[in-house]
C-alpha positions in Angstrom: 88.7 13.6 -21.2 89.5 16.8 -23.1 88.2 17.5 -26.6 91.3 16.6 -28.5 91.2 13.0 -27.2 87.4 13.4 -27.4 88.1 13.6 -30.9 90.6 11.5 -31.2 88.9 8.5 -29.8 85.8 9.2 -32.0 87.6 8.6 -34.9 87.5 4.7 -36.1 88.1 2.2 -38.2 85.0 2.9 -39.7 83.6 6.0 -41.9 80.3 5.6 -40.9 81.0 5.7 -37.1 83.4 8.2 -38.0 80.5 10.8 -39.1 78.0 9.9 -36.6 80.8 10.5 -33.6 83.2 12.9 -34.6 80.0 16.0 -35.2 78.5 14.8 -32.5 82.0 15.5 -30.0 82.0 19.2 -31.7 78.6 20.3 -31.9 77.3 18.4 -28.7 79.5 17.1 -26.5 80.0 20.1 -24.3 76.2 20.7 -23.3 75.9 16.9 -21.8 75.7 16.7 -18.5 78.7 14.8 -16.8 77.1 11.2 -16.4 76.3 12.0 -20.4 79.9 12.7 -20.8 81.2 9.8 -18.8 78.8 7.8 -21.1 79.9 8.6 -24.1 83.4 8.5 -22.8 82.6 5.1 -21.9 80.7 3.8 -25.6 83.8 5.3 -27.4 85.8 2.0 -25.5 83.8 -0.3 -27.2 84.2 -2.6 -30.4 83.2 -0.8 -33.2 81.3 -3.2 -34.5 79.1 -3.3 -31.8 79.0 0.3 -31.5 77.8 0.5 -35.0 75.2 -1.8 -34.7 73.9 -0.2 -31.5 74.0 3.1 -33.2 72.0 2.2 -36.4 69.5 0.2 -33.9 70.2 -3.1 -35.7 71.1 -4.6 -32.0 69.5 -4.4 -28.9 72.3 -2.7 -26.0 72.7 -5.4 -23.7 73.7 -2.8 -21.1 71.2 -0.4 -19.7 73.5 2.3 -19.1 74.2 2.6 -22.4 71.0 3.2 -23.8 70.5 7.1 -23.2 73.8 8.4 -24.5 73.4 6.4 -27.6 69.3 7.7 -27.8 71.0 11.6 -27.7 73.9 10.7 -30.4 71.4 9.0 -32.7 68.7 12.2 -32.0 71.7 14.6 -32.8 72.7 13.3 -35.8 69.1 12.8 -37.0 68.3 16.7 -36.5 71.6 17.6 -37.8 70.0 16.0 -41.2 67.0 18.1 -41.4 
């Protein structure tokens, strides 16, 4: 998926998911490698909701493959904070 859609598709119905995805699509996106990308090309196809909670860690990803693109979105915006 190109960056436009990238960006596109990162922004939700939601603000909060909104500034976790859409910095993380500009300032990271580019150095993942291509199962990252397909990952995270993947999570953006899923309800927000969910998405949301598996972002703040308030549920547990019932899908394994999941679990390390949403470890490096939740590590990027964390040291985009410091």
């Amino acid at each position: 998926m190109n960056r436009n859609r990238l960006l596109w598709a990162s922004r939700r119905g939601m603000l909060e998911l909104d500034l976790l995805l859409t910095p993380f699509v500009k300032l990271h996106y580019e150095s993942l490698c291509e199962e990252d990308k397909i990952a995270f090309e993947v999570l953006l196809e899923q309800d927000d909701q969910l998405l949301f909670q598996w972002l703040i860690s308030r549920q547990i990803l019932p899908d394994k493959s999941f679990c390390r693109i949403v470890e490096i979105i939740r590590a990027a915006h964390f040291k985009s904070d410091l």
